[in-house]
C-alpha positions in Angstrom: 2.4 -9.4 27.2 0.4 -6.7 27.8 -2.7 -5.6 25.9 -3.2 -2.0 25.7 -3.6 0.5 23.7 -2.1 3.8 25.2 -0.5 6.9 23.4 0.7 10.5 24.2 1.0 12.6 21.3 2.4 16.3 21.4 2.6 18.4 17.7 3.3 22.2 16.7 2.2 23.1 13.1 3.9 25.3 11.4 2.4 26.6 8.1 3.1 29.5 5.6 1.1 30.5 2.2 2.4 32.8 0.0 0.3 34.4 -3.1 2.1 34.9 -5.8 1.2 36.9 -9.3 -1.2 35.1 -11.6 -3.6 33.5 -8.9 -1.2 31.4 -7.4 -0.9 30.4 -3.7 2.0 28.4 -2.7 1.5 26.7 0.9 4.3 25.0 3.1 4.7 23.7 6.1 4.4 20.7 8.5 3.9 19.1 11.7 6.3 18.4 14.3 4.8 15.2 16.4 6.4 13.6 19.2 4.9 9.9 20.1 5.0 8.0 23.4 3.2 4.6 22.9 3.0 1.8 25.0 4.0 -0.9 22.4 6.9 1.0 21.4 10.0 1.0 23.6 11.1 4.8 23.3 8.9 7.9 22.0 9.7 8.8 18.5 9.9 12.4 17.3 8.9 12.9 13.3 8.7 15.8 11.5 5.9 15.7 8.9 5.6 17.5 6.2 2.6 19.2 3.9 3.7 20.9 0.4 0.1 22.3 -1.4 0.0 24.9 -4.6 -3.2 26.6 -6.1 -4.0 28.1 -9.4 -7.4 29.5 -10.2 -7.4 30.8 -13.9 -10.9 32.2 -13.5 -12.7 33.1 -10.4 -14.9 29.7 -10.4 -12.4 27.2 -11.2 -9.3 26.1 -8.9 -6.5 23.5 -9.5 -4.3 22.2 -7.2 -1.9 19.5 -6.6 -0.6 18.6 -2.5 1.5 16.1 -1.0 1.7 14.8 2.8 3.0 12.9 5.2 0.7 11.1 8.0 2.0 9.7 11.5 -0.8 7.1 12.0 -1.4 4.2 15.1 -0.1 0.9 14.6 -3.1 -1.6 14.2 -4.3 -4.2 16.6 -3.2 -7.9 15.9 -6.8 -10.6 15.4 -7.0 -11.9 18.9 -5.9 -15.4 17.0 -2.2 -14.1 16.1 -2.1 -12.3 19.7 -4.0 -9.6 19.9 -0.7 -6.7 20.1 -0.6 -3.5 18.6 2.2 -2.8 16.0 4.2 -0.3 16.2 3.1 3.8 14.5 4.1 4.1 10.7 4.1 6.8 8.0 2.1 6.6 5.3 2.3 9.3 2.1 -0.2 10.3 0.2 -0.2 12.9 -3.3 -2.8 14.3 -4.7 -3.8 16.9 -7.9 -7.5 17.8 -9.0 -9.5 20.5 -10.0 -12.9 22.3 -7.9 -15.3 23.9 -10.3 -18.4 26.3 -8.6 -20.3 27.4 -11.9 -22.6 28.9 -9.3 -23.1 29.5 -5.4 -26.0 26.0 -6.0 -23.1 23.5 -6.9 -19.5 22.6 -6.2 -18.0 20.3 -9.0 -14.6 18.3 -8.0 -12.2 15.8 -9.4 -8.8 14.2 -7.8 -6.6 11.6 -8.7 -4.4 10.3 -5.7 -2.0 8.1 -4.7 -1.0 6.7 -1.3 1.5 4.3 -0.3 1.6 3.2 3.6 3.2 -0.4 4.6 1.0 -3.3 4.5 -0.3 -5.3 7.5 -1.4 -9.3 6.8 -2.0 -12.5 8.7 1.4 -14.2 8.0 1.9 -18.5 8.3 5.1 -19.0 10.6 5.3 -22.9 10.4 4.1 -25.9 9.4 1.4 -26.3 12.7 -0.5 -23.7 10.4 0.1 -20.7 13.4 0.3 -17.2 12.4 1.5 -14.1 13.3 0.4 -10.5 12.3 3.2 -9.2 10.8 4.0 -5.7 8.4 5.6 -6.2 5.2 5.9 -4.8 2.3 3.6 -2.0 1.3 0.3 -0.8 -0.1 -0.6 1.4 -2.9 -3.5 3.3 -3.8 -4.2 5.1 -7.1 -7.0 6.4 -8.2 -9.4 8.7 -9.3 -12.5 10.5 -7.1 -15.3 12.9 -8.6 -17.8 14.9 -6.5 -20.6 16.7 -6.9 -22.4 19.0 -4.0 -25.2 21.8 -3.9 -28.6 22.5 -3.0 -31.4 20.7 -4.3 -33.6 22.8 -2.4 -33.8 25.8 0.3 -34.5 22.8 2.4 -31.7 19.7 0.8 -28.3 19.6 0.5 -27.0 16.5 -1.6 -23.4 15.4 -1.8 -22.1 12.8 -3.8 -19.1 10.8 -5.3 -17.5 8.0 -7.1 -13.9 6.9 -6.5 -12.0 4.2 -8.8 -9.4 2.6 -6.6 -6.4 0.4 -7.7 -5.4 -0.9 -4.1 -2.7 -3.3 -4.3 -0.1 -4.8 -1.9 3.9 -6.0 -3.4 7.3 -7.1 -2.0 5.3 -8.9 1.2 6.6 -11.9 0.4 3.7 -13.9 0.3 2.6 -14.6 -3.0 -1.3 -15.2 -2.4 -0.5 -11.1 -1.8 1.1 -9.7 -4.2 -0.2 -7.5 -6.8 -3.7 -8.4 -5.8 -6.5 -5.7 -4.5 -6.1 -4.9 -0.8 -8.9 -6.7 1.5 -11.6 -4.5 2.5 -10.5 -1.9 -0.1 -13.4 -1.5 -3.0 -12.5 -0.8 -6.6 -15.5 1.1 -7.2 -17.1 3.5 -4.1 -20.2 5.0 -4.3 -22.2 7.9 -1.5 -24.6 9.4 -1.1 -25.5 12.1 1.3 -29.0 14.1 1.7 -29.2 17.1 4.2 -32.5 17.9 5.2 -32.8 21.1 7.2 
Protein backbone atom coordinates (compact mmCIF):
# COMPACT_ATOMS: atom_id res chain seq x y z
CA UNK A 1 0.00 0.00 0.00
CA UNK A 2 1.48 2.97 -0.69
CA UNK A 3 0.49 6.43 0.50
CA UNK A 4 1.19 9.03 -1.95
CA UNK A 5 -0.08 11.52 -3.59
CA UNK A 6 1.85 12.02 -7.05
CA UNK A 7 0.50 13.28 -10.49
CA UNK A 8 1.75 14.49 -13.96
CA UNK A 9 -0.59 16.37 -15.82
CA UNK A 10 0.05 17.66 -19.49
CA UNK A 11 -3.03 19.90 -21.37
CA UNK A 12 -3.35 21.99 -24.72
CA UNK A 13 -6.34 24.41 -24.80
CA UNK A 14 -7.85 25.08 -27.64
CA UNK A 15 -10.44 27.89 -27.82
CA UNK A 16 -12.30 29.94 -30.58
CA UNK A 17 -14.93 32.96 -30.11
CA UNK A 18 -16.77 34.08 -32.84
CA UNK A 19 -19.04 37.51 -32.69
CA UNK A 20 -21.86 37.33 -34.39
CA UNK A 21 -24.61 40.25 -35.44
CA UNK A 22 -26.74 41.45 -32.62
CA UNK A 23 -23.99 41.49 -29.72
CA UNK A 24 -23.49 37.94 -29.65
CA UNK A 25 -20.24 36.03 -28.93
CA UNK A 26 -20.25 32.42 -29.33
CA UNK A 27 -17.14 30.67 -27.60
CA UNK A 28 -15.93 27.02 -28.06
CA UNK A 29 -13.37 24.99 -27.25
CA UNK A 30 -11.75 22.67 -24.64
CA UNK A 31 -8.85 21.11 -22.98
CA UNK A 32 -7.03 18.13 -24.00
CA UNK A 33 -5.47 16.68 -20.47
CA UNK A 34 -3.45 13.73 -20.28
CA UNK A 35 -3.12 12.17 -16.42
CA UNK A 36 -0.32 10.01 -14.87
CA UNK A 37 -1.21 9.31 -11.24
CA UNK A 38 0.17 7.18 -8.92
CA UNK A 39 -3.11 5.50 -7.58
CA UNK A 40 -4.16 4.80 -11.01
CA UNK A 41 -2.70 1.95 -12.95
CA UNK A 42 -2.32 3.60 -16.59
CA UNK A 43 -2.41 7.53 -17.49
CA UNK A 44 -5.73 8.52 -18.82
CA UNK A 45 -6.16 10.91 -21.75
CA UNK A 46 -9.65 13.13 -21.58
CA UNK A 47 -10.71 15.58 -23.72
CA UNK A 48 -12.75 18.31 -21.87
CA UNK A 49 -14.82 20.44 -23.20
CA UNK A 50 -16.10 24.40 -22.53
CA UNK A 51 -19.30 25.67 -24.71
CA UNK A 52 -20.02 29.67 -23.46
CA UNK A 53 -22.50 32.30 -25.48
CA UNK A 54 -22.89 36.03 -24.68
CA UNK A 55 -25.58 38.46 -25.40
CA UNK A 56 -25.43 42.12 -24.20
CA UNK A 57 -28.67 43.92 -25.37
CA UNK A 58 -27.29 47.27 -24.15
CA UNK A 59 -23.80 48.23 -23.46
CA UNK A 60 -24.10 47.73 -19.48
CA UNK A 61 -25.95 44.64 -19.24
CA UNK A 62 -24.50 41.02 -20.38
CA UNK A 63 -26.26 37.53 -20.33
CA UNK A 64 -24.75 34.45 -20.74
CA UNK A 65 -25.22 30.86 -20.27
CA UNK A 66 -21.72 28.17 -20.25
CA UNK A 67 -21.31 24.59 -19.70
CA UNK A 68 -17.94 22.61 -18.72
CA UNK A 69 -16.33 19.72 -18.02
CA UNK A 70 -13.57 19.55 -15.04
CA UNK A 71 -10.82 16.71 -14.73
CA UNK A 72 -10.37 16.96 -10.84
CA UNK A 73 -7.91 14.73 -8.22
CA UNK A 74 -9.35 11.83 -6.54
CA UNK A 75 -9.74 12.56 -2.78
CA UNK A 76 -7.71 11.11 0.04
CA UNK A 77 -9.44 8.25 2.12
CA UNK A 78 -9.83 9.34 6.46
CA UNK A 79 -6.69 7.67 7.74
CA UNK A 80 -9.56 5.22 9.57
CA UNK A 81 -10.85 3.55 6.09
CA UNK A 82 -7.01 3.57 4.88
CA UNK A 83 -5.79 6.56 4.03
CA UNK A 84 -5.64 5.97 -0.27
CA UNK A 85 -6.38 8.30 -2.78
CA UNK A 86 -9.33 7.40 -5.28
CA UNK A 87 -8.93 7.49 -8.53
CA UNK A 88 -9.47 11.32 -10.92
CA UNK A 89 -13.23 11.90 -11.97
CA UNK A 90 -15.15 14.35 -14.04
CA UNK A 91 -17.41 16.46 -12.76
CA UNK A 92 -19.97 18.90 -14.96
CA UNK A 93 -21.06 21.90 -14.19
CA UNK A 94 -23.84 24.50 -16.25
CA UNK A 95 -24.39 27.72 -15.71
CA UNK A 96 -26.69 30.97 -17.03
CA UNK A 97 -26.81 34.50 -15.39
CA UNK A 98 -26.85 37.96 -16.08
CA UNK A 99 -23.77 41.02 -15.13
CA UNK A 100 -25.26 44.35 -14.84
CA UNK A 101 -22.45 47.66 -14.51
CA UNK A 102 -25.02 50.68 -14.22
CA UNK A 103 -21.83 52.50 -13.73
CA UNK A 104 -17.85 52.14 -13.72
CA UNK A 105 -18.60 52.21 -9.22
CA UNK A 106 -20.58 48.82 -9.24
CA UNK A 107 -20.83 45.45 -10.89
CA UNK A 108 -24.30 43.70 -10.30
CA UNK A 109 -24.41 39.72 -10.97
CA UNK A 110 -26.79 36.82 -10.80
CA UNK A 111 -26.21 32.93 -11.77
CA UNK A 112 -28.06 29.93 -11.32
CA UNK A 113 -25.87 26.69 -11.63
CA UNK A 114 -25.88 23.32 -11.54
CA UNK A 115 -23.14 20.68 -11.00
CA UNK A 116 -23.16 17.10 -10.79
CA UNK A 117 -19.69 15.19 -9.96
CA UNK A 118 -19.80 11.51 -8.19
CA UNK A 119 -20.20 11.31 -4.56
CA UNK A 120 -17.45 10.15 -2.07
CA UNK A 121 -18.80 8.71 1.60
CA UNK A 122 -17.61 6.51 4.46
CA UNK A 123 -19.29 3.23 3.45
CA UNK A 124 -19.99 0.10 6.42
CA UNK A 125 -18.50 -3.20 4.74
CA UNK A 126 -19.65 -5.71 7.58
CA UNK A 127 -20.99 -6.44 10.55
CA UNK A 128 -17.38 -5.65 12.80
CA UNK A 129 -18.63 -1.99 11.92
CA UNK A 130 -15.30 -1.42 9.42
CA UNK A 131 -15.52 0.91 6.59
CA UNK A 132 -14.23 1.64 3.54
CA UNK A 133 -14.12 4.97 1.56
CA UNK A 134 -15.83 4.22 -1.39
CA UNK A 135 -17.55 6.54 -4.53
CA UNK A 136 -20.95 5.94 -5.42
CA UNK A 137 -23.56 7.44 -6.82
CA UNK A 138 -23.44 11.19 -7.43
CA UNK A 139 -23.82 14.73 -6.18
CA UNK A 140 -25.92 17.55 -7.39
CA UNK A 141 -25.79 21.12 -6.85
CA UNK A 142 -28.37 23.64 -7.88
CA UNK A 143 -28.69 26.79 -7.09
CA UNK A 144 -28.69 30.31 -7.25
CA UNK A 145 -25.66 33.12 -6.51
CA UNK A 146 -26.00 37.02 -6.58
CA UNK A 147 -23.06 39.47 -6.25
CA UNK A 148 -22.49 42.77 -5.79
CA UNK A 149 -18.89 44.67 -6.21
CA UNK A 150 -17.68 48.39 -6.45
CA UNK A 151 -15.98 51.11 -4.76
CA UNK A 152 -17.15 52.41 -1.56
CA UNK A 153 -14.41 54.69 -1.62
CA UNK A 154 -11.12 55.95 -3.61
CA UNK A 155 -9.63 53.99 -0.84
CA UNK A 156 -12.42 50.53 -0.47
CA UNK A 157 -13.40 48.02 -2.61
CA UNK A 158 -16.29 45.77 -1.21
CA UNK A 159 -17.42 42.56 -2.79
CA UNK A 160 -20.18 40.57 -1.71
CA UNK A 161 -22.58 37.50 -2.29
CA UNK A 162 -25.22 35.20 -1.35
CA UNK A 163 -25.61 31.64 -2.85
CA UNK A 164 -28.68 29.32 -2.17
CA UNK A 165 -27.46 25.76 -2.61
CA UNK A 166 -29.57 22.51 -2.95
CA UNK A 167 -26.60 19.91 -2.53
CA UNK A 168 -27.81 16.58 -2.50
CA UNK A 169 -26.41 13.07 -2.96
CA UNK A 170 -28.84 9.80 -4.83
CA UNK A 171 -28.44 6.25 -6.09
CA UNK A 172 -25.38 5.66 -3.36
CA UNK A 173 -26.98 3.08 -2.01
CA UNK A 174 -27.05 3.94 1.43
CA UNK A 175 -30.06 5.30 2.56
CA UNK A 176 -28.90 7.60 5.61
CA UNK A 177 -27.63 9.36 2.02
CA UNK A 178 -29.88 9.76 -0.21
CA UNK A 179 -31.62 12.82 -1.07
CA UNK A 180 -30.17 14.54 1.90
CA UNK A 181 -27.82 17.90 1.83
CA UNK A 182 -24.26 17.01 1.12
CA UNK A 183 -21.86 17.25 4.36
CA UNK A 184 -19.96 20.32 4.56
CA UNK A 185 -22.02 21.88 1.75
CA UNK A 186 -24.14 25.07 3.23
CA UNK A 187 -27.60 25.87 1.94
CA UNK A 188 -27.19 29.44 2.55
CA UNK A 189 -23.40 31.18 1.85
CA UNK A 190 -22.65 34.40 2.84
CA UNK A 191 -19.05 36.89 2.08
CA UNK A 192 -17.86 39.50 2.57
CA UNK A 193 -14.74 41.11 1.24
CA UNK A 194 -13.29 44.80 2.08
CA UNK A 195 -10.19 46.04 -0.01
CA UNK A 196 -8.44 48.66 1.59
CA UNK A 197 -5.70 50.35 -0.52
Amino acid sequence: VQLADFDHQTAGIVQDRISLPGRIRLIAGGRYASLADINVPATRSLWLPQYAVTYSPVHSLMLYGNYSVLLTLGPQAPFWAGGLYLAPYLSRQAEVGAKYEPGKRILLSAALFHMRAPFFYPKVIDDAGDQSFVSEGHETHDGIELNAEGKAADWLRLTASAAGIRAHSSVTGTTAFDGKQVINVPRLRRTLFADVA
